[in-house]
Every structure is written in structure tokens, then in C-alpha cells.
ROSE-4610 file (N, C-alpha, C; in Angstrom, 1 decimal, always signed):
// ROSE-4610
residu = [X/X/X/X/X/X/X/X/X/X/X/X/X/X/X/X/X/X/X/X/X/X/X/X/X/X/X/X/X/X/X/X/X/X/X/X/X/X/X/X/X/X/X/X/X/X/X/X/X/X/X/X/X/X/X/X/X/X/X/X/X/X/X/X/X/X/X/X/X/X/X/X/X/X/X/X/X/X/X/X/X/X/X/X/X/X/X/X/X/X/X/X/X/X/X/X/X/X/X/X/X/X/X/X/X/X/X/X/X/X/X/X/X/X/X/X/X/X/X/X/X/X/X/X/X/X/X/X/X/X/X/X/X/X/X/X/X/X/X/X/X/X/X/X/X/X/X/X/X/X/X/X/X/X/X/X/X/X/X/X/X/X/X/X/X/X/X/X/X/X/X/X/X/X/X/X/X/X/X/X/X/X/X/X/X/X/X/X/X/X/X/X/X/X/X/X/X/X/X/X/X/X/X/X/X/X/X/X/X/X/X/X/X/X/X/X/X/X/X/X/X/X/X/X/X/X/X/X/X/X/X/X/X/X/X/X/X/X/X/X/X/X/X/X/X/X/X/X/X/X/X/X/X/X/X/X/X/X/X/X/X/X/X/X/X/X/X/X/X/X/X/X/X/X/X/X/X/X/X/X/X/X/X/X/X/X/X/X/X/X/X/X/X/X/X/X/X/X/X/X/X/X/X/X/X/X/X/X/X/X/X/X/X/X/X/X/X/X/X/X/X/X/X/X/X/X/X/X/X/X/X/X/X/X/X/X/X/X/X/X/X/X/X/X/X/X/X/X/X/X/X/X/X/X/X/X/X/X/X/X/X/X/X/X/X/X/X/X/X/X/X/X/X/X/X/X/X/X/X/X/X/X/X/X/X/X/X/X/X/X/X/X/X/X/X/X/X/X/X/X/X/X/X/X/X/X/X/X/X/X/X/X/X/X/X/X/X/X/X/X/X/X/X/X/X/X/X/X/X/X/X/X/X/X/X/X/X/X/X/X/X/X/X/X/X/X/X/X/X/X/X/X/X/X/X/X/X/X/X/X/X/X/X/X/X/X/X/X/X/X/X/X/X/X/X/X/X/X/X/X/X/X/X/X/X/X/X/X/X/X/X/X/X/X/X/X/X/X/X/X/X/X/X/X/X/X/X/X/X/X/X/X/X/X/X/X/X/X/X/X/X/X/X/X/X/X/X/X/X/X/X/X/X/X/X/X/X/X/X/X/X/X/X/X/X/X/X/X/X/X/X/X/X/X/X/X/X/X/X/X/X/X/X/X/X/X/X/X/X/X/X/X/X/X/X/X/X/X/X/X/X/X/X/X/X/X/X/X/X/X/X/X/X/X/X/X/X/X/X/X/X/X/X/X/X/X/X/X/X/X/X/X/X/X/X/X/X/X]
num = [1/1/1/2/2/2/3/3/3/4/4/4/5/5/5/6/6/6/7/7/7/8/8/8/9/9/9/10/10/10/11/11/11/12/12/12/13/13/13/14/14/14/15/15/15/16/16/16/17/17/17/18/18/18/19/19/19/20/20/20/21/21/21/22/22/22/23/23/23/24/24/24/25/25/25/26/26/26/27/27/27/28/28/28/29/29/29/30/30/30/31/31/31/32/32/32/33/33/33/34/34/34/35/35/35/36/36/36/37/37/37/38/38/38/39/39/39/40/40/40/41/41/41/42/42/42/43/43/43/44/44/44/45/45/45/46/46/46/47/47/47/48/48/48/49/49/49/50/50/50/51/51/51/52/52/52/53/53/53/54/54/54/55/55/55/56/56/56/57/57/57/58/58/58/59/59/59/60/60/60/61/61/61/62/62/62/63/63/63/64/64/64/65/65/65/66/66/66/67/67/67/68/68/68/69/69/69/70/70/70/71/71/71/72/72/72/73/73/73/74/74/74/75/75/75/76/76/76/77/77/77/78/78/78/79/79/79/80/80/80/81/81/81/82/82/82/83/83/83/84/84/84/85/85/85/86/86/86/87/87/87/88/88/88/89/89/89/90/90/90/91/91/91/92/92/92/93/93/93/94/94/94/95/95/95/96/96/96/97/97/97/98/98/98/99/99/99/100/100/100/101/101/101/102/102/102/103/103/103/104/104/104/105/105/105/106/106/106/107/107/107/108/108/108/109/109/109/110/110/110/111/111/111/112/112/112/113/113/113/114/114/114/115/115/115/116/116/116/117/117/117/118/118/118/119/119/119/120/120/120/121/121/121/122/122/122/123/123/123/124/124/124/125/125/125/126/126/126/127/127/127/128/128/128/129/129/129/130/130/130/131/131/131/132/132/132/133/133/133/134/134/134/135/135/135/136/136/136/137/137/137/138/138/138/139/139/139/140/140/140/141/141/141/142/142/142/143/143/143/144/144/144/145/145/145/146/146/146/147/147/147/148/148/148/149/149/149/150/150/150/151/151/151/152/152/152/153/153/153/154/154/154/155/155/155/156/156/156/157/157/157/158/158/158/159/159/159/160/160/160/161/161/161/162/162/162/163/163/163/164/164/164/165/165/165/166/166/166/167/167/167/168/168/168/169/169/169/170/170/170/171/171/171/172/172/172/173/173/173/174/174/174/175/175/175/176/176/176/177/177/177/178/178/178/179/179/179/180/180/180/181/181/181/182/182/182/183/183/183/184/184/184/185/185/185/186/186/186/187/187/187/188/188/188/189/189/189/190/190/190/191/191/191/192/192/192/193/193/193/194/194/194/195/195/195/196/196/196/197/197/197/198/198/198/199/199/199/200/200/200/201/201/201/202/202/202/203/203/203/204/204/204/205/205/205/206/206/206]
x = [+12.8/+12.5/+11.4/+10.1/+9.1/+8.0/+7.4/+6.1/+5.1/+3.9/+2.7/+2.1/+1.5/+1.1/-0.7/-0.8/-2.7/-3.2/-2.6/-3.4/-4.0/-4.3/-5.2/-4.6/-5.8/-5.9/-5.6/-5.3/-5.4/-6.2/-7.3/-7.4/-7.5/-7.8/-7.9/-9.2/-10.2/-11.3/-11.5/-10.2/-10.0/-9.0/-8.2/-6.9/-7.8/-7.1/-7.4/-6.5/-7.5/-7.0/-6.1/-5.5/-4.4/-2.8/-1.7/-0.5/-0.2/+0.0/+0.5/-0.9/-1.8/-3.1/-3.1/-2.6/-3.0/-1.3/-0.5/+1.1/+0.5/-0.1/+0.2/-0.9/-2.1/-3.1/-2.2/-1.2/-0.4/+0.4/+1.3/+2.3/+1.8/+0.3/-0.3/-0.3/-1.0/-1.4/-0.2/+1.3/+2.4/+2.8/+2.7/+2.7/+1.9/+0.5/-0.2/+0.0/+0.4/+0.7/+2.4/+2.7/+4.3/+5.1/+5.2/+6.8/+7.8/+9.0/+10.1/+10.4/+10.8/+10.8/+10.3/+8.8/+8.3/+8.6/+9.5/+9.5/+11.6/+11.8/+13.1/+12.9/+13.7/+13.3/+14.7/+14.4/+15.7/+15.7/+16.7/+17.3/+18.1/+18.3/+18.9/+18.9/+20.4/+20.7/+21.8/+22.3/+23.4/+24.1/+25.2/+26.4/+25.8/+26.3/+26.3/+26.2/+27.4/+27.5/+26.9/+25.6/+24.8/+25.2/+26.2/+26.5/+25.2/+25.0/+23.8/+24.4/+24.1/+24.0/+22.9/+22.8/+21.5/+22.0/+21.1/+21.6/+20.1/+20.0/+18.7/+19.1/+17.9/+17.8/+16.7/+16.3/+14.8/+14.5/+12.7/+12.2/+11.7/+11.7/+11.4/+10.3/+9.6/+8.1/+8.0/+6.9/+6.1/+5.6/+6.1/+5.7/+5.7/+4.8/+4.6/+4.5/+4.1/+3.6/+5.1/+5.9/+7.8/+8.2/+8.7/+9.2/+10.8/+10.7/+12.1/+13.4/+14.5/+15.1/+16.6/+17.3/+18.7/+19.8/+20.9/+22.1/+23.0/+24.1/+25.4/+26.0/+25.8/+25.6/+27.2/+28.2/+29.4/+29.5/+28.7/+28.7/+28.1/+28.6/+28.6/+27.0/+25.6/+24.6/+24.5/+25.3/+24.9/+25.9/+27.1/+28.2/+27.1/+26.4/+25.6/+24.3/+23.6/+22.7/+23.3/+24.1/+24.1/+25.0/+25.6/+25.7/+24.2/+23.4/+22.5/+21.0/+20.2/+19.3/+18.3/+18.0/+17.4/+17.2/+15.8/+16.2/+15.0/+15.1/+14.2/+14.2/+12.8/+12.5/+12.0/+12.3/+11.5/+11.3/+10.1/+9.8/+8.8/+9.7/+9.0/+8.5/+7.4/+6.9/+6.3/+6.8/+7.0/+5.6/+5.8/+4.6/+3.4/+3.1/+1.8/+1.9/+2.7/+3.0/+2.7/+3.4/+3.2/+5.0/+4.4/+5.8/+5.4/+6.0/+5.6/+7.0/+7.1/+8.4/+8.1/+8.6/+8.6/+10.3/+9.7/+10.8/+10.2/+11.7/+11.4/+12.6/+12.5/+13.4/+14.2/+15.0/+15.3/+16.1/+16.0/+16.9/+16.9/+17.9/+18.2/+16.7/+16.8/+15.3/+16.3/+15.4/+15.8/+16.7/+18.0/+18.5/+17.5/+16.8/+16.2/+15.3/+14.7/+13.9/+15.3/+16.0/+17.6/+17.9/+18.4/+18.1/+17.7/+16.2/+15.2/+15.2/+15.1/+15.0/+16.6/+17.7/+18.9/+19.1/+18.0/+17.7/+16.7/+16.1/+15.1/+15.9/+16.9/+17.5/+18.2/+18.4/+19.5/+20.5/+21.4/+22.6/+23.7/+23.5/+24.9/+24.7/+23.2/+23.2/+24.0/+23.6/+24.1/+25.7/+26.2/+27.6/+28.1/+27.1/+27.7/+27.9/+27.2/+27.0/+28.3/+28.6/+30.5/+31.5/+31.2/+32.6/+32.6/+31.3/+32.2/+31.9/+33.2/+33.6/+32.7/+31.4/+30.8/+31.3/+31.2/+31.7/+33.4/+33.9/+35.3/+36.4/+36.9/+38.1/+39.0/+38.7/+39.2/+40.3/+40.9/+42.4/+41.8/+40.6/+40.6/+39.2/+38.6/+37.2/+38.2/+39.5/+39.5/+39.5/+39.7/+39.4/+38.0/+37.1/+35.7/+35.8/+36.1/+36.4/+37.2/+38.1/+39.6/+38.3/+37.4/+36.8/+35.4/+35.0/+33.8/+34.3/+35.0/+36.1/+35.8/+36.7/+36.9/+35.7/+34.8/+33.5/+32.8/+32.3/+31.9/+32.4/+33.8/+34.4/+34.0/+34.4/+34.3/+32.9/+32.0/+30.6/+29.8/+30.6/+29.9/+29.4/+29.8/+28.8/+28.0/+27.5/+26.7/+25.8/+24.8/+24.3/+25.2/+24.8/+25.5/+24.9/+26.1/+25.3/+25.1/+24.4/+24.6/+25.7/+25.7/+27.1/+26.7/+27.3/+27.2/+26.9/+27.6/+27.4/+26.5/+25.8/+24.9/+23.3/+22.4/+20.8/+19.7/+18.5/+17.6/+17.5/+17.3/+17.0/+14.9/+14.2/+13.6/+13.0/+12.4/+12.0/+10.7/+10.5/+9.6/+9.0/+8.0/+7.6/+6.5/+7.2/+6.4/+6.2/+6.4/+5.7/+6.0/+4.3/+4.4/+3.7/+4.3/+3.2/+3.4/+1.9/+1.8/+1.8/+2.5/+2.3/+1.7/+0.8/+0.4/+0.7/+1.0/+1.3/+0.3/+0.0/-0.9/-0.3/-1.5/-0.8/-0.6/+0.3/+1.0/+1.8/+2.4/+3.0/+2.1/+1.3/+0.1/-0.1/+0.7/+0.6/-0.3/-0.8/-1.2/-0.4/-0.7/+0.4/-0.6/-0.7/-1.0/-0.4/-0.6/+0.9/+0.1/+0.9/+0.2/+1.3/+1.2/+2.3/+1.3/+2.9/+1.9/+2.3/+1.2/+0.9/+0.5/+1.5/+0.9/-0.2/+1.3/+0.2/-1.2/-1.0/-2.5/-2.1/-2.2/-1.7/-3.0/-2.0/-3.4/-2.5/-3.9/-3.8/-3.8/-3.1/-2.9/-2.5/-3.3/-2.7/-1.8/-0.7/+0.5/+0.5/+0.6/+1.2/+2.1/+1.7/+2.9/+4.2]
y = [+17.9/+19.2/+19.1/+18.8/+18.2/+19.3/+19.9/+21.3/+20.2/+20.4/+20.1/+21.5/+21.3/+22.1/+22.3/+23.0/+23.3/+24.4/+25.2/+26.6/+26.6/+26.4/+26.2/+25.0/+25.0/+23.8/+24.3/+24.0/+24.7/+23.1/+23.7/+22.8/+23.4/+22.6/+23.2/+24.1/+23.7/+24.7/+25.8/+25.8/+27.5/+28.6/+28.0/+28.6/+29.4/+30.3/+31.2/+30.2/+30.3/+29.8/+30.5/+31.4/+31.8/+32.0/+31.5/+31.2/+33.0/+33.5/+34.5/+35.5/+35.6/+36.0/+35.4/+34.0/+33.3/+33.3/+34.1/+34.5/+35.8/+36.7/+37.8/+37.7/+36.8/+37.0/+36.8/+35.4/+35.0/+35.9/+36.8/+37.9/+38.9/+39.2/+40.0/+40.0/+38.6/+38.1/+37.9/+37.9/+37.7/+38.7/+39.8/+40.9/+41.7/+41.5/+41.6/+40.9/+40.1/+39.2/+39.4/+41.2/+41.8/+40.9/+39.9/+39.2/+39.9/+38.9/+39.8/+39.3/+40.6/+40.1/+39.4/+39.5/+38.4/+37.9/+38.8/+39.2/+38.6/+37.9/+37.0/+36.1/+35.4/+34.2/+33.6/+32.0/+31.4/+31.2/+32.0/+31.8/+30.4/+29.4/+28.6/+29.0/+28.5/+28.5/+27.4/+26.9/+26.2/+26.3/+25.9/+26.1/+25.6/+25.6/+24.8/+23.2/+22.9/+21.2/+20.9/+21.6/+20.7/+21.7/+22.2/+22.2/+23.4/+23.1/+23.9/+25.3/+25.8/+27.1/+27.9/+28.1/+29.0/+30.0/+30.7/+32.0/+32.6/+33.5/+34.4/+35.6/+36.3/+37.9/+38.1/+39.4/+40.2/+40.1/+39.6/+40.0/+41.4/+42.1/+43.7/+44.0/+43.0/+43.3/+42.0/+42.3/+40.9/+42.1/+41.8/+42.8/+42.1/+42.0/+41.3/+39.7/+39.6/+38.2/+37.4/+38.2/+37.8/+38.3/+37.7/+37.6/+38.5/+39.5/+40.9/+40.8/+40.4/+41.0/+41.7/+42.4/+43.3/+42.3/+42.6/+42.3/+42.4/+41.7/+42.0/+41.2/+41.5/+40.7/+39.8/+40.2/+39.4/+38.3/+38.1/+37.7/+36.3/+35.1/+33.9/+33.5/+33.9/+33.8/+34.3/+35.4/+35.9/+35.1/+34.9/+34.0/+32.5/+32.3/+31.0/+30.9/+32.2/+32.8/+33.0/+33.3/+33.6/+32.2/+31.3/+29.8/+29.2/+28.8/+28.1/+29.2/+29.8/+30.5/+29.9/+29.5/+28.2/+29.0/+29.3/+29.6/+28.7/+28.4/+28.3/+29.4/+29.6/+30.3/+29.4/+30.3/+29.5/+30.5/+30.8/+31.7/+30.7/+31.1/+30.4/+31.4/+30.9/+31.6/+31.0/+30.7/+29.9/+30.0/+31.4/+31.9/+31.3/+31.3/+30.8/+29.8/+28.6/+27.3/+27.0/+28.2/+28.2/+28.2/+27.6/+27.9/+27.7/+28.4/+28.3/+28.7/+27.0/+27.5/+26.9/+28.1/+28.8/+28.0/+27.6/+27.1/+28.2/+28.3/+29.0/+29.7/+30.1/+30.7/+31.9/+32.6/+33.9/+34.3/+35.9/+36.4/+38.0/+39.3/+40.1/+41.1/+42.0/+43.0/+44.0/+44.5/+46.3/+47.2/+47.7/+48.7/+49.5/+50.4/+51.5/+51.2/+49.8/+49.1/+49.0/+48.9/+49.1/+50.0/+51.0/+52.2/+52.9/+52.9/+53.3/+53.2/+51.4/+51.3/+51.1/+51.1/+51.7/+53.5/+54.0/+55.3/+55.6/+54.7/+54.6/+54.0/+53.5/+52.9/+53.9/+53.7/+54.8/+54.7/+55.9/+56.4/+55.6/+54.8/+54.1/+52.9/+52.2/+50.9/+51.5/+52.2/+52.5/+53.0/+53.2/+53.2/+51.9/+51.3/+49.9/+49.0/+49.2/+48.5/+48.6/+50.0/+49.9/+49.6/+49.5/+49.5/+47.7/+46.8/+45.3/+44.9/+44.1/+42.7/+41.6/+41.8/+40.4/+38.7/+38.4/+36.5/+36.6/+37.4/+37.7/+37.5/+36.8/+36.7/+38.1/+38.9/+39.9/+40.0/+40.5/+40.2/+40.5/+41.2/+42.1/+42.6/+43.1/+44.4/+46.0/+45.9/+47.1/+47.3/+46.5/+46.4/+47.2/+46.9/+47.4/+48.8/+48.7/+50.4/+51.5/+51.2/+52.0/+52.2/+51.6/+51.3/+52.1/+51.9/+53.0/+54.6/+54.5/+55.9/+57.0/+55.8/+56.3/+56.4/+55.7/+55.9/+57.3/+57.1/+58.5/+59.7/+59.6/+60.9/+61.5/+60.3/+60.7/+60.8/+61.1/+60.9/+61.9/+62.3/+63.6/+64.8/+64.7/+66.2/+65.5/+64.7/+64.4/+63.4/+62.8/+61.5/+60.1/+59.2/+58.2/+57.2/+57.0/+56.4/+54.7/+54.0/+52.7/+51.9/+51.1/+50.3/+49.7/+49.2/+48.5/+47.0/+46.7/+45.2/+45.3/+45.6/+45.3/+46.0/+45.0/+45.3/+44.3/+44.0/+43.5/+42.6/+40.9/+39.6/+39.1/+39.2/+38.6/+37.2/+36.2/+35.1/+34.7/+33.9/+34.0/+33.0/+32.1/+31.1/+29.7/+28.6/+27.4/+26.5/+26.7/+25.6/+27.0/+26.7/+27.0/+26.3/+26.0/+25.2/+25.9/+25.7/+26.5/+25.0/+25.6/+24.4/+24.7/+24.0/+24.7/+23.2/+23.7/+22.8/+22.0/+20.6/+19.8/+19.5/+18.9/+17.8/+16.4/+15.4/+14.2/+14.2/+15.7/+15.7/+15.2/+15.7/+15.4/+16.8/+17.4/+18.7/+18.8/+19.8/+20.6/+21.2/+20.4/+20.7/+21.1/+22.2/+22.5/+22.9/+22.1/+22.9/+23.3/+24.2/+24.7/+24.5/+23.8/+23.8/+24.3/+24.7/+25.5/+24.6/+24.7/+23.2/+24.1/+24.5/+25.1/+26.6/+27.0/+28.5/+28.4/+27.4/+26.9/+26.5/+27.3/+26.4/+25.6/+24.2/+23.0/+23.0/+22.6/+22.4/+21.0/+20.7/+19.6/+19.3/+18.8/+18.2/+17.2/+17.7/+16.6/+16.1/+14.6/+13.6/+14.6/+14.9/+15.2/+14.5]
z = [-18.4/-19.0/-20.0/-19.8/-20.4/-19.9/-21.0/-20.5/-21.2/-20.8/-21.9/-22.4/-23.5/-24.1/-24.0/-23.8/-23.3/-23.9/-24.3/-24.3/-25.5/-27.1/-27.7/-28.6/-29.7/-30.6/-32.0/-32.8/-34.6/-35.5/-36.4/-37.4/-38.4/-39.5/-41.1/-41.1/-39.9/-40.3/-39.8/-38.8/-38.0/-39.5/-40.3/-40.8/-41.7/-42.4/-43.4/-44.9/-46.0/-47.3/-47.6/-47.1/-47.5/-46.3/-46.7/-45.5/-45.0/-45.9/-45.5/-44.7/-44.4/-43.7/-42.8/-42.7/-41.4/-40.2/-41.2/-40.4/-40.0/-40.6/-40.2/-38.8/-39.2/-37.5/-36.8/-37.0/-35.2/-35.2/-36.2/-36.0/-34.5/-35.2/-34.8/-33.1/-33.0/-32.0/-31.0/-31.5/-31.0/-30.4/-31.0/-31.0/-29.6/-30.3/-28.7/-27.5/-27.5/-26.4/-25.8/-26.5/-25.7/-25.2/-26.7/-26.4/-26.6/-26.1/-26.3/-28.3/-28.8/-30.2/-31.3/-31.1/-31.6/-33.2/-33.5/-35.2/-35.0/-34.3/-34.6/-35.1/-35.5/-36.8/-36.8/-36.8/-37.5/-38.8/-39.6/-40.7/-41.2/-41.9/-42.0/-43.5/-44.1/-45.3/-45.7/-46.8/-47.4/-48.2/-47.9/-49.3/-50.7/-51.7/-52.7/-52.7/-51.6/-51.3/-50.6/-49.9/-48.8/-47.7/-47.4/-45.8/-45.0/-44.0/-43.2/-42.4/-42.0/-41.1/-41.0/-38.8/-38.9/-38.0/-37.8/-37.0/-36.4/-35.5/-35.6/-36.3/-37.1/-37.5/-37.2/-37.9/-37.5/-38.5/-38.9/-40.0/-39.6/-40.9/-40.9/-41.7/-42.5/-43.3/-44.2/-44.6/-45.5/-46.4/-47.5/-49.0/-49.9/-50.8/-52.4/-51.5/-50.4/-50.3/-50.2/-49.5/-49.3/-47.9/-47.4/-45.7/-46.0/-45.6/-45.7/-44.6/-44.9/-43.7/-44.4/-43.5/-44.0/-43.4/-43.8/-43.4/-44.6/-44.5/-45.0/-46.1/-46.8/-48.5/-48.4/-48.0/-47.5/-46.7/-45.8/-44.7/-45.2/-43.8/-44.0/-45.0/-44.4/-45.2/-46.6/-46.9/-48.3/-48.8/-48.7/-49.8/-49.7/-48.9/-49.0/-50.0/-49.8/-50.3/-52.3/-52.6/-53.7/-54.4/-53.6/-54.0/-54.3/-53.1/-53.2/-52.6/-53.9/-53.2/-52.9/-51.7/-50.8/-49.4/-48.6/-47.1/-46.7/-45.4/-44.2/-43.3/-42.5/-41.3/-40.4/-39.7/-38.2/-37.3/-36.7/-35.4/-34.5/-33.3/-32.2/-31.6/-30.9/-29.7/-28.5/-28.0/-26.6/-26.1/-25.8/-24.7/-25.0/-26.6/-27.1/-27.4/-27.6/-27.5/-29.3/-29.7/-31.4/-31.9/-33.3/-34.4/-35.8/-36.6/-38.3/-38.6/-39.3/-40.2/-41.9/-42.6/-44.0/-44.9/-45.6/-47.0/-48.0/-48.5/-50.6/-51.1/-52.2/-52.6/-52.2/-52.6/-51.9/-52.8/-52.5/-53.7/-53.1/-53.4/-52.9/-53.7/-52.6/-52.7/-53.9/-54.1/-55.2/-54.3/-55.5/-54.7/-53.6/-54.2/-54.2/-52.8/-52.2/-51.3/-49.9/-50.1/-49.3/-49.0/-49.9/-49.3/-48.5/-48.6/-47.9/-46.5/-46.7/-45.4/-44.7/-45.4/-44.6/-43.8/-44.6/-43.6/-42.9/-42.9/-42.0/-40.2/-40.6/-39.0/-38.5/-36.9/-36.4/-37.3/-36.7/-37.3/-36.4/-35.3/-35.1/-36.1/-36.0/-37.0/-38.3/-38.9/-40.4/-40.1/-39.5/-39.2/-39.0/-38.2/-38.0/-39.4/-40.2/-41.2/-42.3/-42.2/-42.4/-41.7/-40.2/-39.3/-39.9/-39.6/-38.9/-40.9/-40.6/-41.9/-41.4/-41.8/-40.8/-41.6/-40.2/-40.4/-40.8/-40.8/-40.9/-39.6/-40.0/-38.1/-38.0/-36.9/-36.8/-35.6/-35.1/-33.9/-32.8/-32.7/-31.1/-31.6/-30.1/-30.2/-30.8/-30.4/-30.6/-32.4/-33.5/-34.5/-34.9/-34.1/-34.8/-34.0/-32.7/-32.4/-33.1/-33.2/-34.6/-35.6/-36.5/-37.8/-37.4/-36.0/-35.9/-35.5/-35.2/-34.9/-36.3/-37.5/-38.4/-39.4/-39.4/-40.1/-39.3/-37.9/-37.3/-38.0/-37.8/-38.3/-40.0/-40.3/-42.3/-42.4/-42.0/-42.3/-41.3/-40.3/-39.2/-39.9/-41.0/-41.7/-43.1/-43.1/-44.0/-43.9/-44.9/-44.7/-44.8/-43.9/-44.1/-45.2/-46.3/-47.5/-47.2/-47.9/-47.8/-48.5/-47.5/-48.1/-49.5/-50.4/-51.4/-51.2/-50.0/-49.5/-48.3/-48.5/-47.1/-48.4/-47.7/-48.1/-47.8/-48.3/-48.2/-49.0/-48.5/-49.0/-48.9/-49.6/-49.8/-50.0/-48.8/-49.2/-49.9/-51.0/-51.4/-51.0/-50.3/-49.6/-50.9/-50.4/-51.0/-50.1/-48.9/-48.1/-46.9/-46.3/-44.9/-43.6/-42.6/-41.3/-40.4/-39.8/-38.5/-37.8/-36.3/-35.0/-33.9/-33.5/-32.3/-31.2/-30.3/-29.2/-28.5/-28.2/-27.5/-26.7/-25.7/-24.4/-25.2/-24.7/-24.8/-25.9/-26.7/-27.4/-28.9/-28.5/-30.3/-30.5/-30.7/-31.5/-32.9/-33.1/-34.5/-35.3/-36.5/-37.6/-38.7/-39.6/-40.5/-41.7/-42.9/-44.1/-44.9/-45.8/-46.8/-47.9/-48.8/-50.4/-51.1/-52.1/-53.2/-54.3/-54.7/-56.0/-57.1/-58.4/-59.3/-59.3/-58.0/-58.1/-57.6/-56.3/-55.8/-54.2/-53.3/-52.0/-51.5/-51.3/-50.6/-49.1/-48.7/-47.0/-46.8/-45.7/-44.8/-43.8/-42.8/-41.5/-41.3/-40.5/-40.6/-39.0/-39.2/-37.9/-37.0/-35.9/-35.2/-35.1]
């Protein structure tokens, strides 16, 4: 199960001096190139004691120079998230024989930024966001049906408010590399750390 990789090259004298300008071209470009989702991302986070867990979500924007996504402040990643605020990203993209994954801190966005964009989603999402107990063991599907029943109903004549546990995590990034794919497995690696409020660049060993 072995591809080679051919379709371009990356060096330090193609990148933009800055990480987040040179995510948003390949976003871009990801984008144009009508993949499926190109804005999924692996999330990875940790307990307190070390332990790991990853999952996919959607990133939903890059604001203040910070990688955005929503979910469920209860849930396995946020009890992890507010032990150890520590994340990784990862977005692949196959088609383009690319990946950049993102280290840094993280910490929950502003009420009022939650909000917002909790009414900005359909109305079954924002329903959904009260029916399920995420990362919670539940007995059956019929659990979350009985719970969407009962949210539909209490909420059919008004706006649906945001949950108190559910909103927007912001990462704030200190290391980022772009990869681009070669033949014989000599890939392009480019990092960017930030040194004192100063990102340096470097090519890394495949």
C-alpha cells in the first residue's frame, strides 16, 4: 500500500514569512481543488497525566491569528482541555499530497463569539447541541430521540438559546509545518517556531 508522491515540491523560498498566510494559501487552494471537507482536522488533546485522545472536528475560522472550532465543553476533549490546555491539529489532504500540523495553547473563545456563531447553524444542529450528553454512555438511540422530542417541543415557539456547555475553543499556535509529499519518501518539511514573538523557519529531515 505504498503511493509516491509527485505532484509538487515546497522550500523555504516558496513559503510566506508568515505560518498563518501560508495555511490560509493551501486552505485556499484545498478548497479550490473541491475536496471533500477540506476544513476537517485532527484534534488531539491530553489528560493532565499524559494520556492522549484524537478525534476529527471542523475548523470554522482563523481570527486574531487562532484556529476556531465549536463543540461541547463537557465532552471527553473539553474535561481534557480544561485539565491540560495543550492541543495539536492535523489536516490532511491527500489529493494534494499535503499536511500541516499546528501545536499551542488553547483556551475557550468569548461568550458573546459563541453565541453568534451558535445562531448562525441550522436549527436541528442547535437542538442537537441539547439533546446528546456527548462522550457520555447512554442505553440506546432511543435516548437521544425521547431528548430531541423534548427539546423540539420546549423551544417550537422561540429562539433556541445556547447551551451553557457547548461553545468555541480557540488555538493559539507555536509551532506550525507544512508537508508536502516527494517520491522515495523524501518529503518537504517546513516549520515555523515561534522564538520570542519571532517565527524562524526550518527545513526538517523527512
Amino acid at each position: 500500500m505504498r503511493q509516491e508522491y509527485t505532484r509538487q515540491s515546497l522550500d523555504i523560498s516558496d513559503v510566506s514569512p508568515d505560518p498563518i498566510q501560508q495555511f490560509n494559501q493551501w486552505f485556499e487552494e484545498a478548497k479550490n481543488a473541491q475536496l471533500p471537507e477540506p476544513n476537517a482536522m485532527h484534534l488531539a488533546t491530553a489528560s493532565v497525566d499524559g494520556r492522549p485522545s484524537g478525534r476529527i472536528v471542523l475548523l470554522k475560522g482563523i481570527e486574531n491569528r487562532q484556529f476556531l472550532f465549536y463543540t461541547n465543553y463537557q465532552s471527553q476533549k473539553g474535561q481534557q482541555i480544561a485539565e491540560n490546555p495543550q492541543a495539536a491539529l492535523t489536516f490532511f489532504w491527500g489529493e494534494l499530497e499535503r499536511q500541516v500540523r499546528i501545536e499551542g495553547s488553547i483556551a475557550k473563545v468569548d461568550e458573546s463569539t459563541s453565541t453568534e456563531y451558535f445562531h448562525s447553524r441550522p436549527r436541528g444542529s442547535q437542538i442537537g447541541a441539547w439533546v446528546s450528553p456527548q462522550s457520555q454512555a447512554i442505553e440506546n438511540r432511543e435516548v437521544l430521540s425521547n431528548r430531541e422530542t423534548q427539546f423540539t417541543k420546549q423551544y417550537a415557539e422561540q429562539e433556541v438559546p445556547k447551551p451553557q456547555h457547548w461553545g468555541g475553543y480557540a488555538v493559539t499556535p507555536h509551532l506550525v509545518e507544512f508537508w508536502q509529499g516527494r517520491p522515495s519518501r523524501l518529503h518537504d518539511r517546513i516549520l515555523y517556531q515561534l522564538e520570542r514573538d519571532r517565527w524562524k523557519i526550518h527545513r526538517l529531515a523527512p
